[in-house]
C-alpha positions as CSV (number, residue, x, y, z in Angstrom):
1,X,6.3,4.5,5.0
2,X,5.2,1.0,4.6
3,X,1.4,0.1,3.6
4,X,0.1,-3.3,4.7
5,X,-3.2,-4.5,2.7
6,X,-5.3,-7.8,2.8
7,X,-5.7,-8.9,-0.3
8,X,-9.0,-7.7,-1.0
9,X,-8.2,-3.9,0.1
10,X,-5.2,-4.5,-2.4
11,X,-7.8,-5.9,-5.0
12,X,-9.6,-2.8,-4.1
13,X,-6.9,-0.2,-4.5
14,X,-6.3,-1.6,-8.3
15,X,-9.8,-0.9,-9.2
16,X,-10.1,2.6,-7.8
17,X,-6.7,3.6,-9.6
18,X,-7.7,1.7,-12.5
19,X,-11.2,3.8,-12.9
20,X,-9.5,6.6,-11.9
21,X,-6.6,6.7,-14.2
22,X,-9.0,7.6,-17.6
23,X,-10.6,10.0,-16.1
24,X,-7.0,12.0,-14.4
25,X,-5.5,11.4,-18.1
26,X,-8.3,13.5,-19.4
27,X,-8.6,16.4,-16.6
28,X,-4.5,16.6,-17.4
29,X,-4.7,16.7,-21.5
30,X,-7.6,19.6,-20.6
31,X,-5.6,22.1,-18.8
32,X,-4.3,24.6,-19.3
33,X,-2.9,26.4,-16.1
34,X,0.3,25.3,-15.8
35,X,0.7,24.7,-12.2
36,X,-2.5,22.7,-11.7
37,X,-1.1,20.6,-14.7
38,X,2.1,20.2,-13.1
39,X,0.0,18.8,-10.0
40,X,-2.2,16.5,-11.7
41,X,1.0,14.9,-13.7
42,X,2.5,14.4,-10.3
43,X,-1.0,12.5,-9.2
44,X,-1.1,10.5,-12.4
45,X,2.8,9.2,-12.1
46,X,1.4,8.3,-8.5
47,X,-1.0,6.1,-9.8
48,X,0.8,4.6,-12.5
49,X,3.6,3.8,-9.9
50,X,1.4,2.3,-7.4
51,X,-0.6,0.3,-9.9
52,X,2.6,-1.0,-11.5
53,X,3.5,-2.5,-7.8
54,X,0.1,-4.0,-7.0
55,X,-0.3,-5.9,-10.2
56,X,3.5,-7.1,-9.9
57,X,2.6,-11.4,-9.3
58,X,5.4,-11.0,-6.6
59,X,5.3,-7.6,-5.0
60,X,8.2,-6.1,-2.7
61,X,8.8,-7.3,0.8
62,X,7.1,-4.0,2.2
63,X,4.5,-4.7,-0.3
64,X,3.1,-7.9,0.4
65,X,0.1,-8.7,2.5
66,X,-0.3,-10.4,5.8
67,X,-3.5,-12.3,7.3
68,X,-3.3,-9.5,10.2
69,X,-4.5,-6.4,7.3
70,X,-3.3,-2.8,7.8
71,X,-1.4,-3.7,11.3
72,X,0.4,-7.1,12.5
73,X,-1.4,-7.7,15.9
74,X,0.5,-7.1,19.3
75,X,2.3,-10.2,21.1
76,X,1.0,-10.5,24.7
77,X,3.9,-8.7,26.6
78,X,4.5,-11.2,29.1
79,X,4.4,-14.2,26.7
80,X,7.3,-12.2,24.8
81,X,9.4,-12.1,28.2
82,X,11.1,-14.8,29.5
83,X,10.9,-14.4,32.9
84,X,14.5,-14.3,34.6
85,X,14.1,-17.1,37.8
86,X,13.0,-19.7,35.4
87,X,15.2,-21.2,32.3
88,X,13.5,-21.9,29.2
89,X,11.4,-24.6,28.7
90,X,12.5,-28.0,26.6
C-alpha cells in the first residue's frame, strides 16, 4: 500500500500519534487480559513505526509528499496519446 500526504496531513499524522502514543503506553502497562494486551502492543509498534518514518528529514520514495495530496491528478487522455497520422512535434 502506498500513502501519499501533503505536508500538512503529514504534520498532522505526527501529532495525533504523538498524543496518542502516552496515552496507548498507559492502557498497555494497565492490562491485564492477555489478548487485548497482545492487540494494543501490535497498535503501539504501529505507531512507533510510522512515527519513526514521518519524522525521518528524508523519508522513503513511497513516503514522500507530492503537491497533488492523497492522489496524483489524471493526465487528460488524449494529451497522453499521440495521435497516429501526425509525427511528433519539434
Amino acid at each position: 500500500m502506498t500513502l501519499t500526504l501533503s505536508e500538512e496531513e503529514s504534520r498532522t499524522l505526527r501529532e495525533l500519534l504523538t498524543d496518542y502514543l502516552p496515552e496507548l503506553k498507559r492502557e498497555v502497562a494497565r492490562t491485564d487480559a492477555k489478548e487485548f494486551r497482545h492487540h494494543l502492543l501490535k497498535r503501539q509498534e504501529l505507531c512507533e513505526r510510522l512515527l519513526g518514518i514521518l519524522e525521518q528529514p528524508t523519508a522513503p520514495v513511497w513516503c514522500r509528499i507530492g503537491p497533488g495530496g492523497f492522489e496524483p491528478p489524471f493526465a487528460d487522455p488524449k494529451s497522453a496519446v499521440l495521435p497516429l497520422d501526425e509525427g511528433p512535434v519539434a
